[in-house]
Every structure is written in C-alpha cells, then in structure tokens.
C-alpha positions as CSV (number, residue, x, y, z in Angstrom):
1,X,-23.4,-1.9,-10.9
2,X,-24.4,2.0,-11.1
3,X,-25.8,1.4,-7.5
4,X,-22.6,-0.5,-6.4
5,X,-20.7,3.3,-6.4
6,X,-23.4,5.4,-7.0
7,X,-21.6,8.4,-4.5
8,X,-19.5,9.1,-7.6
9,X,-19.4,12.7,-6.3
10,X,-17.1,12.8,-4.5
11,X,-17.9,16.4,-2.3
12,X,-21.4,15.3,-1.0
13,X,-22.7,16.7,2.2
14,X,-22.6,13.1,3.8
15,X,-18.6,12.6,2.8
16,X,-18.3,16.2,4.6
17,X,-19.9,14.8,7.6
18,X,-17.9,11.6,7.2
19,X,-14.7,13.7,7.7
20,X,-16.3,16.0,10.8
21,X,-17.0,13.0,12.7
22,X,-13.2,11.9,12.2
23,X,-11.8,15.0,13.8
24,X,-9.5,13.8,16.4
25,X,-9.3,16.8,19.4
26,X,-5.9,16.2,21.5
27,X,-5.8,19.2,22.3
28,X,-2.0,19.0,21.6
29,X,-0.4,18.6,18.2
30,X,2.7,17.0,19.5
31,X,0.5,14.5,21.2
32,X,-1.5,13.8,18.0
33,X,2.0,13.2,16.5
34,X,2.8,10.3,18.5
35,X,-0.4,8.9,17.4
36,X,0.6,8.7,14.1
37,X,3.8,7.1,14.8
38,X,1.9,4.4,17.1
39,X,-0.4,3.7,14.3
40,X,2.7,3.8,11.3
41,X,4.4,1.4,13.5
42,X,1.1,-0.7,13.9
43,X,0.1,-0.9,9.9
44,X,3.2,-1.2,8.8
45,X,4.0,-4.7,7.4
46,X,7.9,-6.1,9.0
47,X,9.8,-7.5,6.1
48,X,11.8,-10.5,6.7
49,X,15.2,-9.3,8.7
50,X,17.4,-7.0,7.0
51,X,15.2,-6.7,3.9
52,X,13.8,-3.2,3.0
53,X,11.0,-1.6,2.7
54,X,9.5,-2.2,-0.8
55,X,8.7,0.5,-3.1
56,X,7.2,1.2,-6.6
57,X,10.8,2.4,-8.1
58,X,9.7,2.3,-11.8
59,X,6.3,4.7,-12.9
60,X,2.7,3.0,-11.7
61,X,0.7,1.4,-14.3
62,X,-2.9,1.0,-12.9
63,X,-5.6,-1.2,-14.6
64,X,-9.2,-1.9,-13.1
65,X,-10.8,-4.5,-14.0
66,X,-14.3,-6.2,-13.0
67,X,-16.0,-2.8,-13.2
68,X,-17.9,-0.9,-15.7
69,X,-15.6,1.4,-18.2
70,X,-17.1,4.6,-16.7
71,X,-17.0,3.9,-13.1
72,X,-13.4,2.4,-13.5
73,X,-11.8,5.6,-15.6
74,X,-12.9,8.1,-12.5
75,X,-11.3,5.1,-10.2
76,X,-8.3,5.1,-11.6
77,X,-8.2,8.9,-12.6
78,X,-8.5,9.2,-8.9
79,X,-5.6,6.9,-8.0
80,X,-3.4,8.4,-10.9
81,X,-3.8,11.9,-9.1
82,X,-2.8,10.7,-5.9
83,X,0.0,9.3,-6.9
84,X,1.4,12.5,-8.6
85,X,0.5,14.6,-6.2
86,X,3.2,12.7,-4.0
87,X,5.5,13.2,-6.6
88,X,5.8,9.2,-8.2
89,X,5.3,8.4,-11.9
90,X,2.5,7.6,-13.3
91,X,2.6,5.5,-16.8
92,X,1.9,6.6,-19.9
93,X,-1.7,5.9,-21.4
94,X,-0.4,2.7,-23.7
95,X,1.8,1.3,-20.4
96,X,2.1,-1.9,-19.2
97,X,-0.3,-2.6,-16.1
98,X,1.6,-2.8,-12.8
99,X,-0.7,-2.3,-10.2
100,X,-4.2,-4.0,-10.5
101,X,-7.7,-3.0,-8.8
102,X,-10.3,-5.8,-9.3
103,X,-13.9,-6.2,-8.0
104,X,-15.0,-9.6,-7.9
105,X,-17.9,-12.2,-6.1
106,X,-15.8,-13.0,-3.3
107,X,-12.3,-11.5,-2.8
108,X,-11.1,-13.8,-0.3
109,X,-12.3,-17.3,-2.0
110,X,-10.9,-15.4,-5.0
111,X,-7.4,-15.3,-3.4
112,X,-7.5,-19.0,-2.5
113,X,-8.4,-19.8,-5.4
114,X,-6.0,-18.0,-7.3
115,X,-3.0,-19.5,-5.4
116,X,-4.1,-22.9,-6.3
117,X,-4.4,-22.1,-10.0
118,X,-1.9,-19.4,-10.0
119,X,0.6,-20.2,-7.9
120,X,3.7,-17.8,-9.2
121,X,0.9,-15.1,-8.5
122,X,2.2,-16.0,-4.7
123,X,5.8,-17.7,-5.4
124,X,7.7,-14.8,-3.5
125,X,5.3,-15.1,-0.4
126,X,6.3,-16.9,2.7
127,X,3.2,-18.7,4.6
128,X,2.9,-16.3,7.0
129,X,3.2,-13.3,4.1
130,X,-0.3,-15.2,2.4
131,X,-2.2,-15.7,6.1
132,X,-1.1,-11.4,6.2
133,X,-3.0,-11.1,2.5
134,X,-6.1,-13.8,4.0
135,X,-6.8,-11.8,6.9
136,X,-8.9,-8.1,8.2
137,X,-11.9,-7.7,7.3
138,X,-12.6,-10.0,4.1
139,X,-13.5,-7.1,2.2
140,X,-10.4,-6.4,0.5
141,X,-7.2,-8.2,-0.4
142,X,-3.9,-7.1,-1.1
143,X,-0.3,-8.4,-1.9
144,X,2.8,-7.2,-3.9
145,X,5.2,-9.3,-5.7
146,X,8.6,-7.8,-5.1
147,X,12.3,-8.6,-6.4
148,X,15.5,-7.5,-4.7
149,X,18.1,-5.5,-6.3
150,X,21.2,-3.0,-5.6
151,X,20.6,0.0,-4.7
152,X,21.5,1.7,-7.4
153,X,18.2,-0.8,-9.3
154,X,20.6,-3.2,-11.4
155,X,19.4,-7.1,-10.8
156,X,21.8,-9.2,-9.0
157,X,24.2,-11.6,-11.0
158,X,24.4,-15.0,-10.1
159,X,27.8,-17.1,-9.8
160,X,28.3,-20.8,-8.7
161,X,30.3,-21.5,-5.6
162,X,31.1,-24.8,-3.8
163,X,30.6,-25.4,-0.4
164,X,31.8,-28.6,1.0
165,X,31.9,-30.5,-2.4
166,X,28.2,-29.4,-3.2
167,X,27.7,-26.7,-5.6
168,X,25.4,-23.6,-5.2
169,X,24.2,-21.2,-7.2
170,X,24.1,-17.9,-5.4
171,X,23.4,-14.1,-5.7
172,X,25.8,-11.6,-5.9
173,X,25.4,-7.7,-5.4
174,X,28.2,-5.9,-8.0
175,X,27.3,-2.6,-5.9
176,X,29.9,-0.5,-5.0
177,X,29.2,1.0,-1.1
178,X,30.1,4.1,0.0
179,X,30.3,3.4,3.7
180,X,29.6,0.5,6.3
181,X,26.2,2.3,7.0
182,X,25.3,2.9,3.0
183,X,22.8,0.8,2.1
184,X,23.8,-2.0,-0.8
185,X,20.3,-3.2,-1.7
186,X,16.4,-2.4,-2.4
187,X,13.3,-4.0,-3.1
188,X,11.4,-2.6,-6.0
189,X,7.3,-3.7,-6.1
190,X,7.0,-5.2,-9.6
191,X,3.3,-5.5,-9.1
192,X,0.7,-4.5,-6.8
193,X,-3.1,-6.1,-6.6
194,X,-5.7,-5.0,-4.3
195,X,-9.0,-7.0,-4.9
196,X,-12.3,-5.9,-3.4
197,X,-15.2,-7.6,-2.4
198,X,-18.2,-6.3,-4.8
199,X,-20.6,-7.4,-1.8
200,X,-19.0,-5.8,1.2
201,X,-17.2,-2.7,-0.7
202,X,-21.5,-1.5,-1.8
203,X,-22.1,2.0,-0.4
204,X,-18.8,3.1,-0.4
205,X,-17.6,5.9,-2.6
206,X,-15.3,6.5,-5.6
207,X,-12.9,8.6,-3.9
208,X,-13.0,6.2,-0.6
209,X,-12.1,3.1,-2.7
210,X,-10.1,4.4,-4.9
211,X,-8.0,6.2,-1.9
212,X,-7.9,2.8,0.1
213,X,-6.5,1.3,-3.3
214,X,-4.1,4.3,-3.6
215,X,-2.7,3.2,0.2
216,X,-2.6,-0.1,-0.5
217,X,-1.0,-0.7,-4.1
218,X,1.8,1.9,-3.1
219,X,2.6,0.4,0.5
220,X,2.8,-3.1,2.3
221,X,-0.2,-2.5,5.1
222,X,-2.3,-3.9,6.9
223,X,-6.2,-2.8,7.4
224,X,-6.5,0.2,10.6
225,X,-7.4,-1.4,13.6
226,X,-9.4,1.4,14.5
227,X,-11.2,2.7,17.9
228,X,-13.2,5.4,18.7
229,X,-11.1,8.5,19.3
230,X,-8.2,7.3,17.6
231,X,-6.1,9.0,14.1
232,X,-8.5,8.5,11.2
233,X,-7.0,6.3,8.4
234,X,-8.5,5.6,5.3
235,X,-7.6,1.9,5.7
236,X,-10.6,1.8,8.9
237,X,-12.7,1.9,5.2
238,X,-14.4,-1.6,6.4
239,X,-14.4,-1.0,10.0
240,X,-17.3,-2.0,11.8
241,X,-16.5,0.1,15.1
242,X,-16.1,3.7,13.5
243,X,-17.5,5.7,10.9
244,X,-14.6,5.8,7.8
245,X,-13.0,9.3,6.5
246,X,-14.1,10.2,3.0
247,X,-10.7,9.9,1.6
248,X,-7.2,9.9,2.3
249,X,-6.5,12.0,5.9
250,X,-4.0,14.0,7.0
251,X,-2.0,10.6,8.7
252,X,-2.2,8.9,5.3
253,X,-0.7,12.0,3.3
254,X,1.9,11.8,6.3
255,X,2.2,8.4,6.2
256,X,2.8,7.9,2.5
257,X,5.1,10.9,2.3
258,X,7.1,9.8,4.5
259,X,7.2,6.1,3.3
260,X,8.7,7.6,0.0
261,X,10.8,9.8,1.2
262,X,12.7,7.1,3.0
263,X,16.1,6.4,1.6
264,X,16.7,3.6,-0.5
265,X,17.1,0.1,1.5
266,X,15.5,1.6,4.2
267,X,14.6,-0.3,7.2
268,X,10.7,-0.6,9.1
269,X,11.9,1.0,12.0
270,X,12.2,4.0,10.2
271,X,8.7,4.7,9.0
272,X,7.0,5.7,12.2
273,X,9.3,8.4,13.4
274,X,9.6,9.5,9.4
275,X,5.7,9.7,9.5
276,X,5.8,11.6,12.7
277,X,8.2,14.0,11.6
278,X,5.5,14.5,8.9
279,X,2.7,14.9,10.2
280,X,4.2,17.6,12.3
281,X,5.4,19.6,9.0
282,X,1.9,19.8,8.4
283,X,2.8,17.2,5.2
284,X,-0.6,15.9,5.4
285,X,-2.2,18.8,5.3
C-alpha cells in the first residue's frame, strides 16, 4: 500500500509541472471568468425542482477507512485544512464520523453491492440520483444522504390531514418568512461518502486525492469533463484526455467559496454566476 500513494510529498517537482501544464492563457481574465461559470453550471448536480442546494450545516467529521493509519492521518489532515481554510467546522478529535473516504477492490461493484445489502445507505436517492453516483470514470464514487429542514435548521413536524376521506400524514414547515422571496427551507448533508477505486486511484498523490475527496464530500458534483485548453479542476483527477492539477485550482477555491457563500435555500442557478463573481475577486487565488 506504501506504493499505492507513495507521492506523499506533496511539493514535488512533477506536481509543480502538473500545475504548469494546467495554466489556461485567455488572454483576458473576464473571459476566463465565463469559463468558470460554464463549467460551475456544467458540474453542478440539479436538485429536484425547488429544492436547494445541499450543504454540510453542522461541523465535518471525516473518517478514512481501507487505508493504512499513516497514509490516512495525512489524508484526512489534508481534507481537515481545506475545509477550515474555507471557513466550515471541522469536528472535534472524538466526533462522530460524517463524511467517509474509503479505498476499496472495486468502488463501483462496491456501490452495487452496497445498495442491495444496504439499502437505507441509498433510501433518499431517486433512480436517476444512483445512475448520477454509477457513472464517470469508475474510479471514484460519491453520494450524500441529505434531509430537508427550515431555514432556520429545525426538522419539520408532521400533522395528519384528510383529503377526500383518506388520511395523510404530511410535513409541515413552522418557519416564520420574512418575505415572499425569503427562503423557508434547506437541505443540510447528514453524510457524505466518496469511495475510491484502490486500482485506478495508484499513482496519484495525497494532496490530489485527498483535494478530489475535499470537492466531493462538501458539494453534490459530478467528475470534470475535461478538454484540452479548458479551466483546470481537480475533479479531471481520472481523466484520460488531460494531464490533472496537483491539487485544488484556482476554479475549485472559486467554486467552493462560492457554493458556501450561497444563502440558505439557495437555488442551482445561482452557483455559476456566484462562482464567477469569485473567481474574478481573485477568491481562488
């Protein structure tokens, strides 16, 4: 397993090269700008209508699991700083797990597997939400269990109604709104998982995984997409076509700043120009 993540250092001449080779010349900042906002819109996971963008509300709890003790304390050492350097909590050192990293065999038979033995694993996902945690490039999985509640964080109530003889229970939101426009509800993450593929993740660094994970636990995305010439993402980590950045880039600092920044109950729509607006403050810099 030493071999598995043997770049532990994570300031080695190759990563330095890594990054060169990812410099993106536009020759015009606000033109680089919009292609940050294409690719925010294109990563960026649509919840089902009028639902909002889910969030880590309470502090994150990481636990790796499926690699050795040494090589998963600078993993999630890694992940813990880049979390607090965008300004979230981090747990305590006794805190109960929230957000898992695993390595195993095979993450994608893992996954299927998992959601016929473990199906409440998956009881908030819609079909098409598991085909979204199946698919890229088989090297890494990732999905979030989430649970609506006001804005303000308190759970809904529940009250039964009759409609048409039949009786219902339903959900009902005490929260008290401000204005038509106010948002009344959230989505808090309750739990984040990202598994990797020990096979396909060999060669790649402890700060590039444990970035990737960073991206991933905190936000619903999908892999980069990525072409020649385009805004370097972290999440091009298992590309085939272009050579991946040796960490987080200046869009992903963007990206996630942004993402965070966002008011509470916000809406997809918002993330791309929010990320643009970033990226232009020189956020991910």
């Amino acid at each position: 397993l030493a071999a598995f993540i043997l770049a532990s250092d994570i300031a080695s001449a190759d990563e330095r090269k890594a990054e060169a080779s990812q410099i993106v010349v536009t020759g015009n900042r606000a033109v680089q700008a919009e292609q940050t906002a294409d690719l925010a819109k294109s990563i960026t996971l649509r919840p089902p209508k009028d639902q909002p963008l889910p969030r880590h509300y309470q502090p994150v709890c990481v636990k790796i699991f499926g690699l050795d003790t040494e090589y998963a304390e600078l993993l999630a050492s890694r992940i813990r700083d880049n979390i607090r350097r965008l300004k979230l909590s981090v747990g305590t050192t006794k805190c109960q797990p929230n957000s898992w990293v695993g390595f195993v065999s095979d993450s994608y038979r893992s996954v299927v597997q998992l959601r016929k033995e473990e199906p409440q694993m998956f009881a908030q996902l819609h079909d098409y939400e598991i085909d979204r945690v199946l698919a890229g490039s088989r090297a890494a999985q990732a999905w979030h269990a989430l649970e609506a509640k006001g804005v303000d964080g308190k759970p809904f109530n529940y009250a039964e109604i009759e409609i048409g003889g039949v009786r219902k229970t339903v959900r009902v939101n005490n929260q008290f709104q401000t204005g038509r426009l106010s948002p009344t509800t959230r989505v808090d993450m309750m739990g984040s998982i990202v598994l990797f593929d020990r096979e396909l993740s060999s060669g790649k660094t402890v700060r590039q995984l444990a970035d990737y994970a960073t991206f991933r636990l905190l936000t619903p995305v999908r892999e980069s997409l990525a072409e020649p010439g385009d805004i370097p993402s972290i999440l091009s980590l298992f590309s085939e076509i272009v050579m991946p950045p040796a960490g987080l880039t200046e869009f992903d600092w963007s990206y996630l700043d942004a993402y965070y920044k966002l008011q509470r109950g916000a809406q997809s729509e918002r993330v791309h120009d929010a990320t643009k607006s970033a990226y232009l403050k020189g956020v991910g810099k």
